[in-house]
Backbone bond lengths (Angstrom), bond angles and torsions (degrees), N, CA, C in turn:
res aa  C-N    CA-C-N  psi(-1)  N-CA   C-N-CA  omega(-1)  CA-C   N-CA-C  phi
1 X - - - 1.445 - - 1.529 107.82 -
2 X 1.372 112.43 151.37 1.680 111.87 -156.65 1.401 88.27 -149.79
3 X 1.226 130.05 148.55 1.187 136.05 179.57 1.844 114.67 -155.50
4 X 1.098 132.64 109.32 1.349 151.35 -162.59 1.488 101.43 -125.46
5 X 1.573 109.59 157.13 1.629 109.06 174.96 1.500 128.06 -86.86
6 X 1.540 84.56 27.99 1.999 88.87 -179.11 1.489 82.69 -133.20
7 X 1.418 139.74 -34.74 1.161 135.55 177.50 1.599 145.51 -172.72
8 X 1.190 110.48 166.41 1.884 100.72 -172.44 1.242 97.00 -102.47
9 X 1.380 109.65 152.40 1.326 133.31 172.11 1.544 109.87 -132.23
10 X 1.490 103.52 131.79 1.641 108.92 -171.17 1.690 94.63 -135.40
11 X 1.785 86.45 101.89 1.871 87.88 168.79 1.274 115.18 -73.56
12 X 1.246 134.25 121.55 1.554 131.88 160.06 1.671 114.62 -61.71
13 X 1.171 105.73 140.77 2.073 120.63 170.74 1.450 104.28 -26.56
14 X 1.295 99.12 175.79 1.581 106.77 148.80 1.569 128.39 -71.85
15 X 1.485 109.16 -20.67 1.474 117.68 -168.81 1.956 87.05 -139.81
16 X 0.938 99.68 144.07 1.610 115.12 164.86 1.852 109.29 -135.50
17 X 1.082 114.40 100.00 1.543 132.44 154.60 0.991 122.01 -104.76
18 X 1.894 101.14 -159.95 1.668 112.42 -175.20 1.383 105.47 -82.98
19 X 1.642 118.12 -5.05 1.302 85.81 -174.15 1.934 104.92 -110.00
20 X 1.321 119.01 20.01 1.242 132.57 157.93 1.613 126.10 -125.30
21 X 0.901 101.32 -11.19 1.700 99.18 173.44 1.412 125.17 -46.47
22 X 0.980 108.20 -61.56 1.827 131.22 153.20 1.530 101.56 -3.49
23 X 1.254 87.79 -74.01 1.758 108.56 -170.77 1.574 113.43 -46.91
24 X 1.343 104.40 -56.08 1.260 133.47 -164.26 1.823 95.07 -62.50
25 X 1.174 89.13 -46.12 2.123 92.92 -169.56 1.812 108.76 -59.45
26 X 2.054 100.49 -28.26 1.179 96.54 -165.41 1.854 109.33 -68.29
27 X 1.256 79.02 -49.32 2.042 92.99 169.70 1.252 126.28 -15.93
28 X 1.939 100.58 -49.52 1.468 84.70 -153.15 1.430 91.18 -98.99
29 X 1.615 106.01 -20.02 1.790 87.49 176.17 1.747 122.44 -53.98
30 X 1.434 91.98 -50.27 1.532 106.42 173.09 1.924 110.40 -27.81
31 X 1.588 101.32 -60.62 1.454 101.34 175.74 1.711 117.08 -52.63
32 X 1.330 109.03 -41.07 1.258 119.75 -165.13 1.438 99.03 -67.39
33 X 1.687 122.07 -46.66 1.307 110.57 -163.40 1.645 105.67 -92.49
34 X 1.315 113.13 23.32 1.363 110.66 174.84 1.188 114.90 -94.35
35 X 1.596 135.11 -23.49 1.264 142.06 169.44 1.585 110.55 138.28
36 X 1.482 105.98 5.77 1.350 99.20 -167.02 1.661 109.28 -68.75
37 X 1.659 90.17 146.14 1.869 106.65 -173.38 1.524 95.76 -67.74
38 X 1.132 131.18 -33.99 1.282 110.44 -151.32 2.056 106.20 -156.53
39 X 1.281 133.43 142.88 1.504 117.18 -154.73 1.931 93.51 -147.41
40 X 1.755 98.22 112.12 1.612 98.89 166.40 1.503 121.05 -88.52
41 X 1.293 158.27 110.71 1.145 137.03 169.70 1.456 104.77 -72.87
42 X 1.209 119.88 109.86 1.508 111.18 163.74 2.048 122.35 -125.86
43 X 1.604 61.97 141.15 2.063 99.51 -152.14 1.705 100.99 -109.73
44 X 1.265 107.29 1.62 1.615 114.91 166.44 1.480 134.10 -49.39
45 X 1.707 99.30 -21.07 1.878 114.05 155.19 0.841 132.93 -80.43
46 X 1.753 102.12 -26.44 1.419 111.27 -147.90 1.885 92.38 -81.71
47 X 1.561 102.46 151.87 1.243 120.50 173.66 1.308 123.92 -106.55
48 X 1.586 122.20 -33.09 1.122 117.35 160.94 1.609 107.24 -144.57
49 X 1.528 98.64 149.95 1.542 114.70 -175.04 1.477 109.29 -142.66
50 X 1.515 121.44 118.35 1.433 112.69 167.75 1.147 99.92 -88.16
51 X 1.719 112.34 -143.36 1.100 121.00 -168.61 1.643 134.60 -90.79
52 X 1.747 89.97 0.13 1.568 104.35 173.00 1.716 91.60 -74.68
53 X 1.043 128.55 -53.09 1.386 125.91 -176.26 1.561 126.63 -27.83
54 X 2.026 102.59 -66.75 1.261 108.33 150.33 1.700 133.55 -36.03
55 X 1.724 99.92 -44.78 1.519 88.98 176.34 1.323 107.86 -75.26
56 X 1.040 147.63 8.70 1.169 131.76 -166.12 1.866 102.50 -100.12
57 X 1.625 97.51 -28.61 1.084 111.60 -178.05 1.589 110.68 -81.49
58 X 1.200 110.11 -51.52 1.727 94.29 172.00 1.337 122.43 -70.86
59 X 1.382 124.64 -24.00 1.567 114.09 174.65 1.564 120.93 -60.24
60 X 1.116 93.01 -25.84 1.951 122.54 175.08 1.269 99.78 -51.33
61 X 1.253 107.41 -62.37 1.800 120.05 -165.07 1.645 99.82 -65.55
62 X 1.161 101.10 -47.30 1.817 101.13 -178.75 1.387 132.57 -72.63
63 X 1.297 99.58 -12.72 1.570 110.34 171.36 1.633 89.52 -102.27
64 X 1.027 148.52 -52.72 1.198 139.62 177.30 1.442 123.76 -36.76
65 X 1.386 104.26 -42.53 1.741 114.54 -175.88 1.486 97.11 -97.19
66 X 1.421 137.31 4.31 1.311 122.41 148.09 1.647 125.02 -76.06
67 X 1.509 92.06 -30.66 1.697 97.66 -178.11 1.762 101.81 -105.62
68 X 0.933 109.69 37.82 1.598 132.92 172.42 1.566 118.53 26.76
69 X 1.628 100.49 26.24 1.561 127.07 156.95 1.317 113.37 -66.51
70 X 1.825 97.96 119.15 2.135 106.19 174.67 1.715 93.80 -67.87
71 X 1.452 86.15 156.59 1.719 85.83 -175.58 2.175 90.14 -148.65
72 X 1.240 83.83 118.54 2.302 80.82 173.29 1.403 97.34 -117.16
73 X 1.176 95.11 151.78 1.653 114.65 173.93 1.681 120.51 -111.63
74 X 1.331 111.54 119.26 1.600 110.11 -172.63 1.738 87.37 -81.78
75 X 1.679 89.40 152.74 1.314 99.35 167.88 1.500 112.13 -137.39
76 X 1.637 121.59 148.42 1.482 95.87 174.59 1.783 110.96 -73.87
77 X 1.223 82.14 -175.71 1.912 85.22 -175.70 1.593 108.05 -100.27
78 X 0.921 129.14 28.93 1.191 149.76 -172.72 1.374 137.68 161.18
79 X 1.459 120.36 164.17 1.044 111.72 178.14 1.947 120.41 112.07
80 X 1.147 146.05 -156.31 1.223 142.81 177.14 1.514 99.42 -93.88
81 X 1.101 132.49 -55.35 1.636 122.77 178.70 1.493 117.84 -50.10
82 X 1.337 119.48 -25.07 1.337 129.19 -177.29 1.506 108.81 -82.13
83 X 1.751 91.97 -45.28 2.080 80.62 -179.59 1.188 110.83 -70.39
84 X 1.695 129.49 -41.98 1.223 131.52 175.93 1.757 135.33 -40.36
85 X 1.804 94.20 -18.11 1.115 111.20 -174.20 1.334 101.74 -87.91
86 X 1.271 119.37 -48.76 1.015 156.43 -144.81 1.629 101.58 -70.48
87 X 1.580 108.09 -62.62 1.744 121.13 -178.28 1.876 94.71 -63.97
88 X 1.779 102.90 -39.78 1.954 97.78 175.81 1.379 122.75 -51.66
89 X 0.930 124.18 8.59 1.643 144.20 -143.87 1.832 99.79 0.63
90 X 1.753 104.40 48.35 1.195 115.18 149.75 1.615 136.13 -12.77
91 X 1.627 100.74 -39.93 1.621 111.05 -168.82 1.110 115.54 -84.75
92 X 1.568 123.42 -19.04 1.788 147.51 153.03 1.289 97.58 -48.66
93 X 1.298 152.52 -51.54 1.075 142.54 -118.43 1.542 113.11 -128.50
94 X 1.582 106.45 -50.57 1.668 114.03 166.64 1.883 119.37 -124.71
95 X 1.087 129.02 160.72 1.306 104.54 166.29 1.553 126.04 -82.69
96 X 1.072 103.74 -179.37 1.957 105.98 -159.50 1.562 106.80 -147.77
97 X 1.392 111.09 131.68 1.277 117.84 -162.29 1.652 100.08 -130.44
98 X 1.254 131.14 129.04 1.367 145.95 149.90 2.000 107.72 -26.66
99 X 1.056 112.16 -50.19 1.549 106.16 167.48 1.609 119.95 -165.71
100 X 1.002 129.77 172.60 1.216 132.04 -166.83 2.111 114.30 -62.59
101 X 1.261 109.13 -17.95 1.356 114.95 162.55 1.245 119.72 -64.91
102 X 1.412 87.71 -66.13 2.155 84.08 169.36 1.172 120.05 -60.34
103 X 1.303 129.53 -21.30 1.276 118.42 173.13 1.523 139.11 -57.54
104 X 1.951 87.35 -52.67 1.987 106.55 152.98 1.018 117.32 -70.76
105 X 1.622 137.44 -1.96 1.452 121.44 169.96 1.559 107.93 -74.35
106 X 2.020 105.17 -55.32 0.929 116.16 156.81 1.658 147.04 -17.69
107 X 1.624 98.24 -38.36 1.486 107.48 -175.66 1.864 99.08 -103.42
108 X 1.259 115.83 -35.59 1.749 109.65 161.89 1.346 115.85 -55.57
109 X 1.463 126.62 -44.94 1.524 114.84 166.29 1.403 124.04 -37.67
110 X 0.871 119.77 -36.71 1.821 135.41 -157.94 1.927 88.61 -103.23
111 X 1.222 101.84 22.80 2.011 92.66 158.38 1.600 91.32 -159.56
């Protein structure tokens, strides 16, 4: 977890399950309810993610768009986290960035 005054960044594991998701959900709220302007989840290591993963990722977005924090999600460009995202029709839901650069370029554009 990384935290700067333009924004948080929350690397996810290599694996996100049931028996870390939990963890993972607490993180980003923690970031979220700390004041941060702006929140990356990046999942660009991660190798595998079921569906605790996803939730971790949409609850993110929903507490995020209550406290009216932009929030992008890195994804790898392949692989099982990508299809998983992919069948979630994930890309409806939050935005998605190739890697954590584009993401902060992405979120400085928008000020």
């Amino acid at each position: 977890m990384e935290s700067t005054d333009t924004c948080g960044t929350l690397t996810f594991p290599d694996e996100v399950d049931l028996s870390n998701g939990e963890a993972i959900l607490e993180q980003a709220m923690r970031l979220l309810d700390s004041g941060t302007p702006a929140l990356i989840l990046d999942l660009a290591g991660c190798t595998f993610c079921d569906s605790n993963g996803l939730n971790v990722i949409t609850r993110s977005q929903m507490r995020a768009s209550e406290l009216g924090v932009p929030m992008w999600v890195v994804l790898p460009q392949r692989g099982i986290v990508r299809r998983v995202s992919d069948v979630a029709g994930l890309q409806r839901r939050v935005a998605i960035a190739p890697d954590v650069t584009t993401a902060r370029q992405a979120l400085a554009a928008r000020h």
